[in-house]
C-alpha positions as CSV (number, residue, x, y, z in Angstrom):
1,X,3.5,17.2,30.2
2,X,2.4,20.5,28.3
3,X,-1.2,20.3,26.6
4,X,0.6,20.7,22.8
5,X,2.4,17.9,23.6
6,X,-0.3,15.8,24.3
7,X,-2.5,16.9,21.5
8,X,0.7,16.3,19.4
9,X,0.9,12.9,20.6
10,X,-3.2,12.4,20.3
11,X,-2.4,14.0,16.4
12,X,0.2,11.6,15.5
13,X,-1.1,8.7,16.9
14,X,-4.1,7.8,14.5
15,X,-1.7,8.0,11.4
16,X,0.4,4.9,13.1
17,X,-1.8,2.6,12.2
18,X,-2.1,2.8,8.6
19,X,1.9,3.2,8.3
20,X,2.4,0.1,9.6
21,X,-0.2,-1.6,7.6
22,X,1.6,-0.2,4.6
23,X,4.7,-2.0,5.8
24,X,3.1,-5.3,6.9
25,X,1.8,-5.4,3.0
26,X,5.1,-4.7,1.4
27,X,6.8,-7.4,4.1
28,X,3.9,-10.0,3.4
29,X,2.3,-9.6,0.0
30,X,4.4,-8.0,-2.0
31,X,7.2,-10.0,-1.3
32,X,5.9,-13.0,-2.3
33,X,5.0,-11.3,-5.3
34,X,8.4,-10.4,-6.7
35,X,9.5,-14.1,-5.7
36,X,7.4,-15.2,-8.4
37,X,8.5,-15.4,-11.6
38,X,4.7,-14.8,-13.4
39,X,4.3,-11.9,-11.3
40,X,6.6,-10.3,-10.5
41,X,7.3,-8.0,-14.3
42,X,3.6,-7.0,-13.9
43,X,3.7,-4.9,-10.8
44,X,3.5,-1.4,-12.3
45,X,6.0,0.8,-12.9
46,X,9.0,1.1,-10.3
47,X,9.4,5.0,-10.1
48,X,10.8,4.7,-7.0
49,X,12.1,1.9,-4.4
50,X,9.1,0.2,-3.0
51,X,6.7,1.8,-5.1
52,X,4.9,-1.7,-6.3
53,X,3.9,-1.4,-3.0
54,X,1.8,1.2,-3.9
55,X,0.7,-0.5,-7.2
56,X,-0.3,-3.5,-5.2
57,X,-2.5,-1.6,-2.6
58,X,-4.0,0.5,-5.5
59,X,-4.8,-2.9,-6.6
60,X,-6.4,-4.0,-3.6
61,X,-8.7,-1.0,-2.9
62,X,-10.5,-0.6,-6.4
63,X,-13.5,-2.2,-6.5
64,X,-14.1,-5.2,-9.0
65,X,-17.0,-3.5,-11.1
66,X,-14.2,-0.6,-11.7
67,X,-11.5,-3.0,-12.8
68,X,-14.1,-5.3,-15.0
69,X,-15.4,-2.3,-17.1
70,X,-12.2,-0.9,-17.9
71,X,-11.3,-4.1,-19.7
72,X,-14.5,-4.3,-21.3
73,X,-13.6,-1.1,-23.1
């Protein structure tokens, strides 16, 4: 095996991870959100297929204190 392959592989490797954790959440958590009726028209806006995804995982990684002072305004 060359050396550019391996660093390749070593390259590719580390973004893996966060790809399937971006597909666990849209099998797991989203999903259950679009089967329920209260939530599922206040996901966002669909610009694409599967992009409440997104909107949910934005959702996830603000912090509180951002989200409370934004509705305090």
């Amino acid at each position: 095996m060359r050396i550019t392959t391996q660093v390749m592989a070593w390259a590719v490797l580390p973004l893996m991870a966060p790809l399937a954790l971006f597909v666990l959440l849209g099998q797991v958590t989203v999903r259950k959100l679009r089967k329920n009726s209260e939530t599922k028209d206040h996901l966002g806006i669909s610009l694409a297929s599967g992009w409440d995804i997104i909107n949910v995982a934005n959702a996830f990684s603000e912090p509180k204190k951002i989200d409370h002072y934004s509705l305090s305004l």
